[in-house]
C-alpha positions in Angstrom: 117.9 109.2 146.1 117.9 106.2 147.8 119.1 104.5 151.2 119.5 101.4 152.8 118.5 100.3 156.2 119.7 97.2 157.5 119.3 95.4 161.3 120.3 92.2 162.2 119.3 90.3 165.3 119.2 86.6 167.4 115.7 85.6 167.9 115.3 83.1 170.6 113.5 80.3 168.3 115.0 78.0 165.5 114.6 79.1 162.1 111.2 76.9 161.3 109.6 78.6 164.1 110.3 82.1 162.6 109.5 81.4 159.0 106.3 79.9 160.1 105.0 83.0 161.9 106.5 85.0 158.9 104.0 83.7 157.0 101.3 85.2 158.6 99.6 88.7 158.5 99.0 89.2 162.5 102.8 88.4 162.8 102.8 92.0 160.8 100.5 93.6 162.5 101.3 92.4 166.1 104.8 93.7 165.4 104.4 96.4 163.9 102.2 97.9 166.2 102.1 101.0 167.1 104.3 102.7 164.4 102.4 101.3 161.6 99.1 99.3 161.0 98.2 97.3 157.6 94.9 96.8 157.3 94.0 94.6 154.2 92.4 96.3 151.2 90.5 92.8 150.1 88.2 91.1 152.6 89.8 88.2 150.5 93.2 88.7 151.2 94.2 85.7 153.1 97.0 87.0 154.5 98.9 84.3 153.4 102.3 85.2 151.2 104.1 83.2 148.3 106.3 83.6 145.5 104.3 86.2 143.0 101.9 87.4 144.9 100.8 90.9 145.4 98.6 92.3 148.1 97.7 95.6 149.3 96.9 97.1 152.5 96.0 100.7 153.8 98.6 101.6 155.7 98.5 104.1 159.0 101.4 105.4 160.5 101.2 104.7 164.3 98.0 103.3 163.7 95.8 106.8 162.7 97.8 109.0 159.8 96.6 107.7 156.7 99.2 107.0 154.6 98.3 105.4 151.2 97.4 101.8 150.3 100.8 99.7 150.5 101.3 97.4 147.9 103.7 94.0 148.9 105.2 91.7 145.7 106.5 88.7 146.8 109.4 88.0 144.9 111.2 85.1 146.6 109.3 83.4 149.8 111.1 80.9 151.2 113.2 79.0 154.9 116.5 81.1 153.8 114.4 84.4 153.5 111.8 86.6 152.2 112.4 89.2 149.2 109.5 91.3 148.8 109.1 94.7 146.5 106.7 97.2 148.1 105.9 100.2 148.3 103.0 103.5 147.7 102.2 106.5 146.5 104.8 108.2 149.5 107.1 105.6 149.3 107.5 104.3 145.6 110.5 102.2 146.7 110.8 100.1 149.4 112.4 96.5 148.5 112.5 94.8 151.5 114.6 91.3 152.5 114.6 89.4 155.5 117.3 87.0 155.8 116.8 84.1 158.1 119.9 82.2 159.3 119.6 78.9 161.1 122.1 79.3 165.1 122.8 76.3 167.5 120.5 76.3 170.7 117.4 77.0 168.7 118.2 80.3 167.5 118.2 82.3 164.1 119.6 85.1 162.9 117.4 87.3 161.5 118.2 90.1 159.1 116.0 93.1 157.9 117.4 94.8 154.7 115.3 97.4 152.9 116.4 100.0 150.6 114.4 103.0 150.2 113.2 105.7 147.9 111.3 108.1 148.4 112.9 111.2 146.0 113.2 114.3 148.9 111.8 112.2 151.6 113.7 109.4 151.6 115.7 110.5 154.8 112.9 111.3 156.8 111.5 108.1 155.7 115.2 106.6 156.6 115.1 107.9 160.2 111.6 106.1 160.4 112.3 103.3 159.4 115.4 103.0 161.3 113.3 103.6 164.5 110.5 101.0 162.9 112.9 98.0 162.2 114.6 98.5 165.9 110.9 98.2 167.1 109.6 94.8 165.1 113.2 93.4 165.9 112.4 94.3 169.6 108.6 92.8 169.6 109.7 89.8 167.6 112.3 88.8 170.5 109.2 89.8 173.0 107.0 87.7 171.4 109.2 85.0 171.3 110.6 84.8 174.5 106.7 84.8 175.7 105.9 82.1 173.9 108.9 80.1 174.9 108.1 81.0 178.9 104.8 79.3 178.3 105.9 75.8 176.6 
């Protein structure tokens, strides 16, 4: 069984500004926080994603239930969007897309996509993530209206 989740919001920066923070690990972590924490398996991991890489991370829901070591494949890492297979030993599935387009008045559109499968969990693990992408969406517009008040 598996199910899609899908949430599309306008981020108040243009879409150079977003892929450049997209790029980075404490973008992850800063909004994911608190429903999930990645902590980098490698102390070599430079947090740094391209096409065909693979990194893992132990992953804590809301930042104390250990839940597995997360694995992220970069398939396609680019201005227009981000394709990325992941997943662990909860959550075998969890292909995840960010599309990224470019909106007058230095905006973006920004699109997360991810379908899931987890066999008998996946709609628990639906609901969740449902909550969790309304949450980064939320903390991304946060961040960046914070950053804009201070240019």
């Amino acid at each position: 069984m598996r199910r899609t989740v899908r949430r599309t919001s306008v981020f108040p920066a243009d879409i150079h500004t977003v892929f450049a923070k997209l790029q980075k690990l404490e973008t992850l972590q800063k909004i994911a926080s608190p429903y999930a924490s990645f902590t980098p398996v490698s102390s070599n991991d430079s947090g740094q994603w391209q096409p065909d890489s693979t990194s893992s991370y132990r992953f804590r829901l809301f930042g104390l239930i250990p839940f597995g070591i997360h694995t992220i494949h970069v398939i396609s890492f680019d201005e227009g969007g981000i394709y990325t297979h992941e997943g662990n030993e909860h959550v075998p599935v969890w292909n995840h897309r960010i599309i990224l387009k470019p909106l007058p008045e230095k905006c973006c559109e920004y699109t997360d996509e991810v379908e899931i499968g987890a066999g008998w969990k996946t709609p628990f693990i639906y609901w969740w993530a449902c909550a969790f992408y309304a949450h980064r969406q939320r903390k991304w517009i946060r961040m960046l209206e914070e950053e804009n008040k201070v240019i």
